[in-house]
C-alpha positions in Angstrom: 113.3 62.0 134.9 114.2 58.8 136.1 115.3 59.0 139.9 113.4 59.5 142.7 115.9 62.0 145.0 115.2 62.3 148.6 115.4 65.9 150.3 116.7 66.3 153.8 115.6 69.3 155.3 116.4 71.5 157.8 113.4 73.9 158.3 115.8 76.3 160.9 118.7 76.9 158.0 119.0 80.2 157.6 117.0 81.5 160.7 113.9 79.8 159.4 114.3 80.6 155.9 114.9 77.3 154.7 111.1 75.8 155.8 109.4 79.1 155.1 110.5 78.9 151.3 110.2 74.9 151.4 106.8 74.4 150.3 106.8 76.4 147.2 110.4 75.1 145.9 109.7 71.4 146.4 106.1 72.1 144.2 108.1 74.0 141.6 110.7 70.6 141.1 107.6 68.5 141.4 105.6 70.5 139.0 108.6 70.2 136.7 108.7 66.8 136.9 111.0 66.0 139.5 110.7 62.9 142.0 110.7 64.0 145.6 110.9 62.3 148.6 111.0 64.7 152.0 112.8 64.3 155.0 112.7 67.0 157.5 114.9 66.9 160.4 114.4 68.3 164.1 117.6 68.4 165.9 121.5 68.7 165.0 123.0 65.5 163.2 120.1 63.9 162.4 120.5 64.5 158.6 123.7 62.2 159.1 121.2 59.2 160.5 118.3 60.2 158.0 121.1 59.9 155.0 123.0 56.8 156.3 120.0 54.9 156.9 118.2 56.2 153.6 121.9 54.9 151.5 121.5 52.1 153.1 118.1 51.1 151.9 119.7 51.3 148.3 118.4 55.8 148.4 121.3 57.2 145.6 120.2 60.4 145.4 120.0 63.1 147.6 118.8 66.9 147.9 120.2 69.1 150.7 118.1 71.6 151.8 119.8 74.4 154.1 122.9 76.0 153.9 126.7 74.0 154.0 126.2 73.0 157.4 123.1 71.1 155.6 124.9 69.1 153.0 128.2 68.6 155.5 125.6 66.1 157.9 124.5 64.4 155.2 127.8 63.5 153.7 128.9 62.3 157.0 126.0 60.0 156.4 126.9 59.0 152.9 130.7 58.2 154.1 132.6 55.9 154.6 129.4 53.7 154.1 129.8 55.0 150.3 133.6 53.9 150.2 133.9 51.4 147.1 130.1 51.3 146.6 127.9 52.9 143.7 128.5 56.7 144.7 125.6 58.9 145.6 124.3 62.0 143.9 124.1 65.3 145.8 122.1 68.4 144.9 121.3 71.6 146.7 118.9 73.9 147.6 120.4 76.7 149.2 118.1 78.0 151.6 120.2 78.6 154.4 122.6 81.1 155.6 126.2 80.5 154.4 125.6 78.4 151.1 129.5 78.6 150.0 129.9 75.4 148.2 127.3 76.2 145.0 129.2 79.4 144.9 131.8 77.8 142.7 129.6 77.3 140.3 127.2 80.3 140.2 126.0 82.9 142.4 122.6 82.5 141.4 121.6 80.5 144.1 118.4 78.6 144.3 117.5 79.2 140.4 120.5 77.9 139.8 120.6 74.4 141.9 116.7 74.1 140.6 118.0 74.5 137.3 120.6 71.9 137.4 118.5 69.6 139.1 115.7 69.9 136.4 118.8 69.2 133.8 120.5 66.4 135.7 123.7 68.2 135.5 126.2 65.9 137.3 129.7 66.4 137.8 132.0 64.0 140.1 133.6 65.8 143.5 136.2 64.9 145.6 135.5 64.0 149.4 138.1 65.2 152.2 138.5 62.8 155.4 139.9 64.3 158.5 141.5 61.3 160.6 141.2 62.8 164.5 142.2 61.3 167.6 138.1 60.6 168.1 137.2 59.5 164.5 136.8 60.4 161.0 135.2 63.2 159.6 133.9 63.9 155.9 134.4 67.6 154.2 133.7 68.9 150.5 133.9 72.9 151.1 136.7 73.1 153.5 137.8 73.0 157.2 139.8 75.9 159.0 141.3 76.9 162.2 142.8 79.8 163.9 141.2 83.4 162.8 138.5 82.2 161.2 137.5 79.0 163.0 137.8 81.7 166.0 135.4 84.2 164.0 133.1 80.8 163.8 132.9 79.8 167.2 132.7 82.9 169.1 129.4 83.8 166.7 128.1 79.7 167.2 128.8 80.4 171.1 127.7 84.0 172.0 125.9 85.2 168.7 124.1 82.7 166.3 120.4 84.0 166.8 122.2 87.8 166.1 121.9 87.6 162.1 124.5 89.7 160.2 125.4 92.1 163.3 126.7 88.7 165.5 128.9 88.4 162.2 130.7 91.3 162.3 130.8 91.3 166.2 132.7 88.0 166.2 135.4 89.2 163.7 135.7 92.5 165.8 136.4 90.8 169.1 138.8 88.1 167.7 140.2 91.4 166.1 140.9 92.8 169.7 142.0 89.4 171.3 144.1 88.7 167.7 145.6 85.1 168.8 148.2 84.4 166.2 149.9 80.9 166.8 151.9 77.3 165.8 149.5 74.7 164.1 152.2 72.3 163.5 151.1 70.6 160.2 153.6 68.6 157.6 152.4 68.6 153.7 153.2 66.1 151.1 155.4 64.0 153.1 158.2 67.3 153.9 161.0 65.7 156.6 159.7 68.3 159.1 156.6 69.7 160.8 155.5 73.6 160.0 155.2 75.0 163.5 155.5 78.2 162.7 153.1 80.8 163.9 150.6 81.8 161.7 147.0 83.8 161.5 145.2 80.9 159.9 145.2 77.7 157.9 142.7 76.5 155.8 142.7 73.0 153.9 140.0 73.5 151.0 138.3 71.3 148.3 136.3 74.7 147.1 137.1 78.7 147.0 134.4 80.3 148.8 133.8 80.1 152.8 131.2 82.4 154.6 129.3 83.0 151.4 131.3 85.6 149.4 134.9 85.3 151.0 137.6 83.3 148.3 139.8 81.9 150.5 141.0 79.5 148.0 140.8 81.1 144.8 142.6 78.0 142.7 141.2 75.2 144.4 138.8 72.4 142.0 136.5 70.3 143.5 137.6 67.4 141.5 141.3 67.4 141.4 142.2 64.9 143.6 144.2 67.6 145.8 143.3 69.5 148.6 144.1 73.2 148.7 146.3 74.4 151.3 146.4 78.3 152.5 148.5 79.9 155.5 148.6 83.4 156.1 151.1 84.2 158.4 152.0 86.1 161.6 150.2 89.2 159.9 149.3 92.3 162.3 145.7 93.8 163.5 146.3 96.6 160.8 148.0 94.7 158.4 144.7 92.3 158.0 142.3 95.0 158.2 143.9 96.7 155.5 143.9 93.4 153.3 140.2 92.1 154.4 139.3 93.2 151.1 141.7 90.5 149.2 139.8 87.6 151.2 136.8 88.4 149.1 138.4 88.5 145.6 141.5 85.9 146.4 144.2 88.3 146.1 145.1 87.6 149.7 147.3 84.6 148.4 150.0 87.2 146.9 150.1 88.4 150.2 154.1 87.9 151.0 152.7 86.0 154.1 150.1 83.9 152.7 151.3 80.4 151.3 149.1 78.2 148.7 149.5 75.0 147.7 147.5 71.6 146.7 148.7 69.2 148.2 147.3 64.9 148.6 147.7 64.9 152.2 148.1 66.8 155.6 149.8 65.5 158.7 148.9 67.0 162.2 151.3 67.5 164.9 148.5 69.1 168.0 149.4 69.2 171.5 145.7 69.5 172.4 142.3 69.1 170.4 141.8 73.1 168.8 138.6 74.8 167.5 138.3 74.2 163.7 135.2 75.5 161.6 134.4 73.1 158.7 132.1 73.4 156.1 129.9 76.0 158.2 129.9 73.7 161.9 132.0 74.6 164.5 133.7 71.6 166.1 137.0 71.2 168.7 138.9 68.3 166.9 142.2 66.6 167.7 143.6 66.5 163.8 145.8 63.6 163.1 145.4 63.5 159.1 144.2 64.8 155.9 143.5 63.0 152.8 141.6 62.9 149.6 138.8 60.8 148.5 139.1 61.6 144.2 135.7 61.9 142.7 134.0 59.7 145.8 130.7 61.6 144.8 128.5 63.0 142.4 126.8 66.4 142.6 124.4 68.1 140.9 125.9 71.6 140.2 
C-alpha cells in the first residue's frame, strides 16, 4: 500500500481493552497488507515524545491506538513541529473508552477505522491551538469547561478505575454541587468580553464528546472555524429535563444555549480553571483560541 504507518499504543485505553484486542487487529491490517510499525507506551505523555521524535525522523504516518485521549498526545507531538512542513496522516483504532472523534464519521467503530485504513481514505482536518499562560496546546475533538470539564475531573480524580458507574456518579455530584459561573471569553473580535454566567462552554472542531453526547451538532472538522456552544445559567431541573437533547443536539434550540463558529476565542481568566479536552483533564490558564485550516490529514 505504499506507507509504512507507525502505531502508538496505549495498552491501558479503555481499562485494558486497548492491548487485549491489540494483537489480533494489528495481524488483521498486516494480513491485509498494511505496513505496521508498533510503538507501545508505558506512562502518560509519552505518545507526545514517541510521535515528535518518530516526525522528526521523517515518520508521516501515524495510527492511534486508544481512545481520544490517545490521538490528543500524539498530536501534541505532531504540532507545532508540523507547522509549514509536509503534514502527517492520522488514523485510528478505537480501542479505548471515549472514542468521540471517529464518531463523526461512523459509529462503527474499529471496522470502520480498519476499513478506511485498508482503503487509504484521507480527508484534511483542522488543528485547534489553545495559547495558555504556560504554553500551547493542540486539539481536534474539542476542549470544554464548567459542567462538563467538572463531570471530567471529578471521575479522572475520585473515579477513573469505576467504569460506567464512576460516570454517572460524577454527573450526579456536580448535579448536587451545580457551580454555574462567568468564563469571560470575547469571539470574533466583539468590543467586549462575555462574562456572563453560564453552565458550560465548549469550543469544538467535531460534534460528539463522551462517546454518544452531540454537543456540537453543526460543527466540520475542516472548516477552518471552530464551533462555539454556551448554555446558560440553566437550573438543576431544567438540565435534567433536557439531558436528553445533549445526545441528539437539540440542546442548541435551547433559549439559553448559544452556537456559533467562530476563527478565534479570546480569554479573559482571573485564575487558571479545569477544562476537559479531547478526553484529558487539565487546569489551564486560557489566553487564546485559534484555528490551524486543514494542518492534518486523517484517515476517516
Amino acid at each position: 500500500m505504499g506507507q509504512t504507518y507507525l502505531a502508538i499504543v496505549n495498552p491501558a485505553a479503555g481499562g485494558g481493552r486497548s492491548g487485549e484486542l491489540l494483537g489480533s487487529t494489528l495481524k488483521r491490517l498486516r494480513d491485509a497488507g498494511l505496513e505496521l510499525k508498533v510503538a507501545t507506551t508505558r506512562s502518560r505523555g509519552q505518545a507526545t515524545e514517541i510521535a515528535r521524535d518518530a516526525y522528526g525522523r521523517g515518520q508521516r504516518h501515524f495510527i492511534a491506538v486508544g481512545g481520544d485521549g490517545t490521538s490528543y498526545e500524539i498530536v501534541n507531538g505532531l504540532f507545532p513541529e508540523a507547522l509549514g512542513k509536509e503534514p502527517a496522516t492520522l488514523a485510528f483504532l478505537p480501542l479505548g473508552t471515549g472514542n468521540s472523534f471517529l464518531r463523526d464519521f461512523s459509529d462503527r467503530g474499529v471496522d470502520y477505522a480498519i476499513e478506511s485504513l485498508l482503503a487509504s481514505k484521507t480527508r484534511t482536518c483542522d488543528v485547534m491551538r489553545m495559547r495558555h499562560r504556560a504554553g500551547t496546546i493542540y486539539y481536534i475533538n474539542l476542549l470544554s469547561m464548567g459542567f462538563t470539564a467538572d463531570v471530567a475531573t471529578l471521575r479522572a480524580r475520585r473515579f477513573s478505575n469505576w467504569g460506567e458507574f464512576g460516570y454517572f456518579s460524577s454527573i450526579f455530584l456536580t448535579l448536587a454541587r451545580f457551580n454555574r459561573r462567568p468564563f469571560p471569553v470575547r469571539v470574533n473580535g466583539q468590543e467586549s468580553f462575555d462574562d456572563r454566567r453560564c453552565l458550560f462552554l465548549t469550543f469544538n472542531n467535531s460534534k460528539f464528546t463522551g462517546g454518544t453526547m452531540m454537543i456540537a451538532p453543526k460543527a466540520q472538522v475542516d472548516d477552518g472555524l471552530v464551533d462555539y456552544v454556551r448554555w446558560g445559567p440553566i437550573g438543576r431541573m431544567g438540565l435534567i429535563r433536557n439531558l436528553p437533547g445533549l445526545y441528539d443536539g437539540t440542546h442548541i434550540q435551547h433559549r439559553l444555549a448559544e452556537c456559533q463558529a467562530v476563527p478565534r476565542v479570546e480569554f479573559k481568566l482571573d485564575a487558571p480553571v479545569d477544562v476537559m479536552v479531547d478526553g484529558e483533564v487539565l487546569s489551564l490558564h486560557c489566553e487564546e483560541l485559534d484555528v490551524l485550516p486543514k494542518a492534518l490529514n486523517i484517515v476517516a
